[in-house]
C-alpha positions as CSV (number, residue, x, y, z in Angstrom):
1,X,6.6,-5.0,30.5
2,X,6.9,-1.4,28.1
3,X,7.8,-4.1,25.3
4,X,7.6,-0.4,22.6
5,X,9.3,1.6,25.0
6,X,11.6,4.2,22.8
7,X,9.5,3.4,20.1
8,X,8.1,6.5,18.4
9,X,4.5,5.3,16.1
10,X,1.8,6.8,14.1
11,X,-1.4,5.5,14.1
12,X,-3.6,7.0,11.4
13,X,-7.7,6.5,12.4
14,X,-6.9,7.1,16.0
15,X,-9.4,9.0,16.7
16,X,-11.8,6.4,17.7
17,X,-13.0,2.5,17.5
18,X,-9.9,0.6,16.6
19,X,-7.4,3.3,15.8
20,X,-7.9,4.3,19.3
21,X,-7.9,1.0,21.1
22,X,-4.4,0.6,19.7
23,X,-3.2,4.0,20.7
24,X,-4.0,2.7,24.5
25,X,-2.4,-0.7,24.3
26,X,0.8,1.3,22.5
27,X,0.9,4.0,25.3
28,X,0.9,1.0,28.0
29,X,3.6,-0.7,26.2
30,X,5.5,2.5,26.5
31,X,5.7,4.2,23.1
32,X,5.5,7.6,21.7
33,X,2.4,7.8,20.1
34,X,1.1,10.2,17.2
35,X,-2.9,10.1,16.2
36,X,-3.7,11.3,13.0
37,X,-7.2,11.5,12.7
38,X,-9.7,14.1,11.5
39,X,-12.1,13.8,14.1
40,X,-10.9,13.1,17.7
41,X,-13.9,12.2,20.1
42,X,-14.3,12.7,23.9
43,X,-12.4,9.5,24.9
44,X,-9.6,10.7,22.4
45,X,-8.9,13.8,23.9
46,X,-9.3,12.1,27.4
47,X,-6.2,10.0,26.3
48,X,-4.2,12.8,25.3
49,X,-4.9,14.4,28.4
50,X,-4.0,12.0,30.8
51,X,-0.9,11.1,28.4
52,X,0.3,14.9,28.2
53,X,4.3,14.5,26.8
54,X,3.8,10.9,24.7
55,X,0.5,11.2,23.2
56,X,0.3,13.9,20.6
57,X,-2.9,14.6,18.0
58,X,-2.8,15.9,14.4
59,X,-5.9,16.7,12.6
60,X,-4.9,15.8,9.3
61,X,-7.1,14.8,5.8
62,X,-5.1,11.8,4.5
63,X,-6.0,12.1,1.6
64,X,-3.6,15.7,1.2
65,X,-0.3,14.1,0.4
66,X,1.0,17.1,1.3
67,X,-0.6,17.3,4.1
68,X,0.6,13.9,5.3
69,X,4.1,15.2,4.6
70,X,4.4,17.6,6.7
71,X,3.1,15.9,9.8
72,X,5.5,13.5,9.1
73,X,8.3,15.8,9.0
74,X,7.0,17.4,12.2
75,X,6.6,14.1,13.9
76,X,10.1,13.1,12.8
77,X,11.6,16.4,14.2
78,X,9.7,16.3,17.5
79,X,10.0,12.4,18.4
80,X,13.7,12.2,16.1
81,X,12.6,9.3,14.5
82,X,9.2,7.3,13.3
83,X,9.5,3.6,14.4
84,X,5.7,2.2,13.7
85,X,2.9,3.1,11.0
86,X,-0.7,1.8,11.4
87,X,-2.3,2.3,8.5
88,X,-5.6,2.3,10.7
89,X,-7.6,4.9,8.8
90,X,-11.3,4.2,7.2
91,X,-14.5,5.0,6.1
92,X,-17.7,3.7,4.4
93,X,-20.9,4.7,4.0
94,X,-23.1,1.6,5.6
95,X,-24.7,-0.5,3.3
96,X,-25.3,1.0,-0.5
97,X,-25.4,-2.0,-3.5
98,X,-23.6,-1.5,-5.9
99,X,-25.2,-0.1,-9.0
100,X,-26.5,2.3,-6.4
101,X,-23.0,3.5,-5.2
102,X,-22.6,7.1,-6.7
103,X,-19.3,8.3,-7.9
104,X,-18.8,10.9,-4.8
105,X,-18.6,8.0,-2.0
106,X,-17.1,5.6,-3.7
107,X,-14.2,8.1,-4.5
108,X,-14.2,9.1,-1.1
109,X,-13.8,5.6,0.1
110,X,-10.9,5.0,-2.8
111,X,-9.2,8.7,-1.4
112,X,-9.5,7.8,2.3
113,X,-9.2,3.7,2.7
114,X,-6.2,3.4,-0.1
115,X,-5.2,6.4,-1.2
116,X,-4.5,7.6,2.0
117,X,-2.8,4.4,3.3
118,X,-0.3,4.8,0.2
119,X,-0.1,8.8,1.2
120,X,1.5,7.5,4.4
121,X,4.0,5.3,3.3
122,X,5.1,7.8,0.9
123,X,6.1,10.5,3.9
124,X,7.1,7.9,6.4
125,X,9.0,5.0,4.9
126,X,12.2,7.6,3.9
127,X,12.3,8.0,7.7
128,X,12.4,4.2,8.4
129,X,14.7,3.7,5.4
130,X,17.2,6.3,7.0
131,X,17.3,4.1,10.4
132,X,17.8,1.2,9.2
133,X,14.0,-0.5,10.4
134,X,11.1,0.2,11.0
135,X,7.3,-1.3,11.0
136,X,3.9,-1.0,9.4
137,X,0.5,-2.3,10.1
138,X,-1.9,-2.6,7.6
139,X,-5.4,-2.8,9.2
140,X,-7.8,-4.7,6.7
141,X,-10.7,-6.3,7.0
142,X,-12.6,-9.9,7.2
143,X,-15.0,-8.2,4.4
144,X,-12.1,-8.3,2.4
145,X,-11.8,-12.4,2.7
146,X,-15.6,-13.4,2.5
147,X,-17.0,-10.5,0.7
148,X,-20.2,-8.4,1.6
149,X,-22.9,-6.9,-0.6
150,X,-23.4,-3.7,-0.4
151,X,-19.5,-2.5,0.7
152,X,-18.7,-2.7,-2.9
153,X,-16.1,0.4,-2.5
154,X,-14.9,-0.6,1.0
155,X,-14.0,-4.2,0.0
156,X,-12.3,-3.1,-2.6
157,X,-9.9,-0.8,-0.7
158,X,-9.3,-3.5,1.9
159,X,-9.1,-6.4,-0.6
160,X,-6.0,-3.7,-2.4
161,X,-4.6,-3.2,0.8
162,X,-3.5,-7.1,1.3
163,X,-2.0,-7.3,-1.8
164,X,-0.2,-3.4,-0.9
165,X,1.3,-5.1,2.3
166,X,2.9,-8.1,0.3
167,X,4.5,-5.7,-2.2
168,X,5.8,-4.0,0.3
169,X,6.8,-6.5,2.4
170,X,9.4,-7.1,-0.3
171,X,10.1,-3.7,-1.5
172,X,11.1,-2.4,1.9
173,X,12.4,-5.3,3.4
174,X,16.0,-4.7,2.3
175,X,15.7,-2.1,4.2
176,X,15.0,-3.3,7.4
177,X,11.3,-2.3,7.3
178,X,8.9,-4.9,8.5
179,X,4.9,-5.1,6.9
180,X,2.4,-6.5,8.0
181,X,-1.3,-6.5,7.7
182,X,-4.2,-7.3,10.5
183,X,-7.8,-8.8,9.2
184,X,-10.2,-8.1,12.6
185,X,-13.6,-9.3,12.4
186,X,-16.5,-7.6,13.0
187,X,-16.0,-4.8,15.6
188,X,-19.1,-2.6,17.0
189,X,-17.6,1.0,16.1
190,X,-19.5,4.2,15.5
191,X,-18.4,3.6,11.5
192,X,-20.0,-0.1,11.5
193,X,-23.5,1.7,12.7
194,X,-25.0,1.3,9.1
195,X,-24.4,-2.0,8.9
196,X,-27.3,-4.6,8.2
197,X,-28.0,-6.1,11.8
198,X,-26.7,-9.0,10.5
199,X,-23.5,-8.6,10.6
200,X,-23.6,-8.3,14.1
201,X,-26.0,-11.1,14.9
202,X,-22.5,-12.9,16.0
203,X,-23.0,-11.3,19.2
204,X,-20.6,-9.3,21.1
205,X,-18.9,-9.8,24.5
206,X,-16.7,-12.8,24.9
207,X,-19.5,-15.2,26.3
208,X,-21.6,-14.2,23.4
209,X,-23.3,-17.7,21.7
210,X,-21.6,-18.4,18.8
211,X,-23.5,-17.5,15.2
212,X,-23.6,-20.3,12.2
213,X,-21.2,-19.4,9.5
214,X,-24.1,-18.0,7.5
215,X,-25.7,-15.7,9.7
216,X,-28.6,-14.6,7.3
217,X,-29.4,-13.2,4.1
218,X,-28.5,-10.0,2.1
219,X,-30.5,-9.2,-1.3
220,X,-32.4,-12.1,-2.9
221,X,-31.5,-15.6,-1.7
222,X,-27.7,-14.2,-1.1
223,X,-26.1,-15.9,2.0
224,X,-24.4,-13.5,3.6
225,X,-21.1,-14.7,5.1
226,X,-20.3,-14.1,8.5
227,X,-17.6,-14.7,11.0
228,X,-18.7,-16.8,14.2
229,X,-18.1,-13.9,16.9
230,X,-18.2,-9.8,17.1
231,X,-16.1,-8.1,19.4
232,X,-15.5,-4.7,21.1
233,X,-12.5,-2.9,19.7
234,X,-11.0,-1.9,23.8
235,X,-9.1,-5.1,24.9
236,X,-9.4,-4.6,28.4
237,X,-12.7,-6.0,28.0
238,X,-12.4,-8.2,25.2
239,X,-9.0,-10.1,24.7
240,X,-7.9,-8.7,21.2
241,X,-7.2,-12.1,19.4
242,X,-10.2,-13.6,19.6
243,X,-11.9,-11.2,16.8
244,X,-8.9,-11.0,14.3
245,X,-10.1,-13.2,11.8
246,X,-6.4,-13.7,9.9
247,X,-3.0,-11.8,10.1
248,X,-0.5,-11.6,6.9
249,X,3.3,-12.0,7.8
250,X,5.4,-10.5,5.4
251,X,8.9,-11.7,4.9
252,X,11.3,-10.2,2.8
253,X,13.9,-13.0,1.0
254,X,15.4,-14.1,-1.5
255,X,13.4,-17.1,-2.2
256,X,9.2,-16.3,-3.2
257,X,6.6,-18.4,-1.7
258,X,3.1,-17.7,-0.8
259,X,0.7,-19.6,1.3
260,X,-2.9,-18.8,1.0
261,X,-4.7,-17.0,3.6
262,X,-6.7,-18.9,6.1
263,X,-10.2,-18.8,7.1
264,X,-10.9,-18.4,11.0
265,X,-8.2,-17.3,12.9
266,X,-5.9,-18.2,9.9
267,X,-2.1,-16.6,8.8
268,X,-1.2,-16.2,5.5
269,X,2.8,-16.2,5.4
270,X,4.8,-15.4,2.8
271,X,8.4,-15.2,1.9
């Protein structure tokens, strides 16, 4: 069933790993689909390829607002509308503690991860607003949850992002626009690559054993937190839901309410 078909979306990151993965799964649910992405790798420009007509690339620097605004603009004149925003797009710099993070990477994680995100909303959301509806996805992370040493920058950007989606959630929401945000656990992507071993000592694969809750140890005596499984960001091989650590529902009413986020599979809803 094409349950996004007529559905027009832009997927920021698709280039590889996650970003990527989604731009499939949108494709076979029958949606227009529009990667920005700096980098596209081999299996990227396979997909666009073999998807000549709905599956269109932009190399575009996020972190250019003006940049971002005119791919906007042109996606909105070729497709006649943007449904869908995945704020997919980030970087870091594997593992780097934090009094030894220099300015240069962790502004380039600040520009990229948050900036960036915010750069998108700006160009797109007068689109939605125009129609009436519209969606955004907010990828973040389980880092952002638990905490990590040595992602001082990244966590930060992620930890901003979930607070981004619930103000959001309730500044568009009279407008029909929908936000949401998606926490995946640990995913084996080319950015992850300087990562501690640790971090993927969960294992990978769906029959992989599962890891303690404290998986080992990061600077002196510092339990490092980890989730209980890795994944694989392609679901045809690995079903999607079992490594998103926690999703956050954003409802727009009249009424606040808030229920914390919960570990392991968790939602955090609020209203």
């Amino acid at each position: 069933m094409e349950r996004l078909s007529g559905k027009a979306a832009v997927i920021t990151g698709g280039g590889r790993g996650i970003g990527l993965a989604a731009a499939k799964m949108f494709l076979a649910e029958g949606a227009e689909v529009e990667i920005w992405d700096k980098e596209i790798d081999t299996a990227g420009r396979e997909l666009s390829a073999t998807n000549e007509g709905r599956l269109h690339t932009a190399n575009i620097d996020i972190r250019n607002l003006d940049a971002v605004r005119e791919a906007a603009e042109a996606c909105h004149a070729r497709c006649g509308k943007i449904d869908i925003l995945i704020n997919n797009a980030g970087i870091t710099f594997g593992h780097i503690g934090a009094l030894y993070l220099d300015q240069k990477k962790w502004r380039a994680i600040i520009d990229t991860n948050l900036d960036g995100a915010h750069h998108c909303v700006q160009a797109i959301v007068p689109h939605m607003k125009r129609c009436g509806s519209g969606s955004i996805v907010n990828v973040t992370s389980v880092l952002a949850s638990y905490g990590f040493p040595g992602q001082t920058a990244y966590v930060a950007t992620k930890s901003a992002l979930a607070g981004l989606t619930r103000v959001w959630a309730r500044e568009f929401g009279p407008f029909g626009i929908r936000v949401n945000a998606v926490s995946p656990g640990y995913i084996a992507t080319q950015m992850n690559e300087g990562n501690p071993p640790e971090l993927g000592r969960a294992g990978l694969g769906p029959n992989a054993p599962r890891a303690p809750r404290t998986a080992g140890r990061c600077g002196k005596g510092l339990p490092l937190p980890i989730f209980r499984r890795g994944g694989l960001p392609d679901r045809r091989h690995h079903p999607g839901r079992r490594w998103v650590h926690s999703v956050i529902l954003g409802f727009f009413s009249s009424t606040s309410r808030t229920v914390s986020r919960l570990p392991g599979n968790g939602i955090s809803i609020f209203s």
